[in-house]
C-alpha positions as CSV (number, residue, x, y, z in Angstrom):
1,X,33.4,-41.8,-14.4
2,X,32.5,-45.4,-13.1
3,X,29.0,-43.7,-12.3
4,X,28.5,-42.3,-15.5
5,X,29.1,-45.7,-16.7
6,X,26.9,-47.7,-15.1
7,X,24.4,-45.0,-15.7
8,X,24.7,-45.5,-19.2
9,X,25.2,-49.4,-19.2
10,X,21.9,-49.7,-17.3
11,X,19.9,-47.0,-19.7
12,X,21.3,-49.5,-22.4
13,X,20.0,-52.5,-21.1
14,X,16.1,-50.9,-20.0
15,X,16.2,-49.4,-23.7
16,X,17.1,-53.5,-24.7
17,X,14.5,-54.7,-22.5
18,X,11.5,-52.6,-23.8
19,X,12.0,-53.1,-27.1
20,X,12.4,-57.2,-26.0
21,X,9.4,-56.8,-24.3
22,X,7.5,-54.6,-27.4
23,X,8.4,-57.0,-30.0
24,X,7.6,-60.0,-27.8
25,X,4.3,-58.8,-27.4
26,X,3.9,-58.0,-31.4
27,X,5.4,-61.5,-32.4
28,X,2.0,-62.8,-29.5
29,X,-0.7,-60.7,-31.5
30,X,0.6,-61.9,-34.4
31,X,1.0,-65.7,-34.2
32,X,-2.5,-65.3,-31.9
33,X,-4.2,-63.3,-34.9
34,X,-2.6,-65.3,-37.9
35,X,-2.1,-68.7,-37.2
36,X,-4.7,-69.2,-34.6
37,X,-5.0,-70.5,-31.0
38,X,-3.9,-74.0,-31.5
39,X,-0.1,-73.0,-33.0
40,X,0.4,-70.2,-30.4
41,X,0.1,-73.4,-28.0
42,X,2.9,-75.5,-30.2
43,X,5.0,-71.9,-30.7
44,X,5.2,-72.0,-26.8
45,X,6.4,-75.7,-26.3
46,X,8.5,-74.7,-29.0
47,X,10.0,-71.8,-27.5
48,X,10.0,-73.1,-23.5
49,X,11.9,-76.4,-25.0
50,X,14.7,-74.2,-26.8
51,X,15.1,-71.7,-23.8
52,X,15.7,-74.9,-21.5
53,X,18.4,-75.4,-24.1
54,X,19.9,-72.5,-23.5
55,X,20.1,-72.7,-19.6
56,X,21.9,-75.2,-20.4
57,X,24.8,-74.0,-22.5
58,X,25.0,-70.5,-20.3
59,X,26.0,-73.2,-16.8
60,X,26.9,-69.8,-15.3
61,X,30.7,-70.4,-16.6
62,X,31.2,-66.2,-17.7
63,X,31.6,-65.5,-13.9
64,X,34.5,-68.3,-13.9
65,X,36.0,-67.5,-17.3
66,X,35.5,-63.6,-16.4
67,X,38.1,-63.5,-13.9
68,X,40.5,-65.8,-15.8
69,X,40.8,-63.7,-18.6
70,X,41.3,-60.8,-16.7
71,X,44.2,-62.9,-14.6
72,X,45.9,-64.6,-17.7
73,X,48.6,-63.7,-20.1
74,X,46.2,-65.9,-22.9
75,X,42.8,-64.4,-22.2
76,X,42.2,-66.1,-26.1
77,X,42.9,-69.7,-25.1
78,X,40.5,-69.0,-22.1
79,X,38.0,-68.0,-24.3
80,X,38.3,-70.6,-26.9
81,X,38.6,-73.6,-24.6
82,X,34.7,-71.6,-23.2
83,X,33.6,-71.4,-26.2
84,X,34.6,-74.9,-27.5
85,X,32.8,-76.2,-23.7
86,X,29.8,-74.6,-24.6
87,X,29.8,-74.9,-28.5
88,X,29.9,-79.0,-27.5
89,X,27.1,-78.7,-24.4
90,X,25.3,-77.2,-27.3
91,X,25.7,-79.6,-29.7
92,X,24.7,-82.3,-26.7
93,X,22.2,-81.1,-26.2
94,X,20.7,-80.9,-29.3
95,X,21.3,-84.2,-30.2
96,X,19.4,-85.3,-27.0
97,X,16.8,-83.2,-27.9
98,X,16.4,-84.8,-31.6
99,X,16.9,-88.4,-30.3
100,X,14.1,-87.8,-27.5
101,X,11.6,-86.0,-29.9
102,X,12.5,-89.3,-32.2
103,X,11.2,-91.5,-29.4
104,X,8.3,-89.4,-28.2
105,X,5.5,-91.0,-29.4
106,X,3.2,-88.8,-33.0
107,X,0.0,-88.8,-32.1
108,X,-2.3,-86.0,-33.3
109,X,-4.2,-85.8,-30.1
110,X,-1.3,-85.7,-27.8
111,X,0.5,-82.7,-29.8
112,X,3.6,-83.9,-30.9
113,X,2.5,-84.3,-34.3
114,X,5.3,-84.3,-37.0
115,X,5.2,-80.7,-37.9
116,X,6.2,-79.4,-33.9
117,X,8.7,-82.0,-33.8
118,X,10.3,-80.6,-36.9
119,X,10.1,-77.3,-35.6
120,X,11.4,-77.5,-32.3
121,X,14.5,-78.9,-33.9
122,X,14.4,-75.7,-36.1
123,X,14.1,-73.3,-33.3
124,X,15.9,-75.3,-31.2
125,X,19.2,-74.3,-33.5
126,X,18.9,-71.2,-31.9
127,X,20.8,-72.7,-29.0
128,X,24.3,-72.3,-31.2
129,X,23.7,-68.2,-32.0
130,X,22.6,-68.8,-28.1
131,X,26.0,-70.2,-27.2
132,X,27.7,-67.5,-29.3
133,X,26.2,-64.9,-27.3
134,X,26.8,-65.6,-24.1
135,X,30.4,-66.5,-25.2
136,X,30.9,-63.4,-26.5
137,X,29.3,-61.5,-23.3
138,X,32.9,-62.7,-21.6
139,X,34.7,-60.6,-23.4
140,X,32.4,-57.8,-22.5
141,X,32.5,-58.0,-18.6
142,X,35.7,-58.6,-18.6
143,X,36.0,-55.0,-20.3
144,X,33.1,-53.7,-18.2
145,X,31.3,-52.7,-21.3
C-alpha cells in the first residue's frame, strides 16, 4: 500500500512539474515575443524579488508544525497560530518591500522606473496566495497525501 502511494504521490508531482515547466516556458515566448526584450528583463526582477518573498514566508516551519499536529489534541490551533506566523511574515515583508522600492531611487536608466516599481508590488501580492499554500501543504503531510 505505502508503495503504491508514493508511486502515485511522485507520478503526481512529475505530472505538476512538467506542466510548471511547459507553461513557464510558454509565459517566456510570450512576454519575449510580445512585449519585447526590455520587459522580459523587468518581468525577471519582478519575479526573482517576489520568489525571495516567498522563501521567506515558507522559514521551513511545515516540518516543525507537521509533527505537532500529528502529536496534538488541537491540530487547528496549531495550524492557525502557523498560519497567523506566516500570514504576518508575509505582511512584513511586504511592507519592507514597498517602503524600500519607495526609497530606491526612479531613474529611467537605472531600471526602477515607476511602472516596475508598481508592478513588483503587484506581483509581489502573490506572497499572501504564497503563504496560503504552503500553509495548507501542513495539513497535507501531516495526512501523507
Amino acid at each position: 500500500m505505502s508503495r503504491r502511494l508514493i508511486i502515485s504521490n511522485t507520478a503526481i508531482q512529475l505530472i505538476g512539474k512538467i506542466i510548471t515547466i511547459g507553461t513557464s516556458t510558454l509565459t517566456t515566448f510570450l512576454i519575449g515575443r510580445l512585449m519585447g526584450v526590455n520587459f522580459y528583463g523587468d518581468f525577471t526582477k519582478i519575479f526573482a524579488t517576489a520568489t525571495l518573498l516567498y522563501m521567506l514566508v515558507a522559514a521551513g516551519l511545515n516540518a516543525t508544525v507537521v509533527k505537532n499536529l500529528t502529536n496534538t489534541k488541537t491540530p487547528q490551533l496549531h495550524f492557525s497560530h502557523l498560519f497567523a506566523a506566516r500570514l504576518i511574515v508575509a505582511a512584513f515583508s511586504f511592507l519592507i518591500l514597498a517602503i524600500g522600492l519607495f526609497v530606491i531611487p526612479t531613474a529611467n536608466n537605472q531600471g526602477y522606473t515607476p511602472q516596475f516599481k508598481v508592478l513588483t508590488l503587484i506581483f509581489s501580492l502573490s506572497i499572501f496566495s504564497q503563504e496560503v499554500f504552503i500553509s495548507g501543504n501542513s495539513i497535507f503531510q501531516q495526512h501523507l497525501k
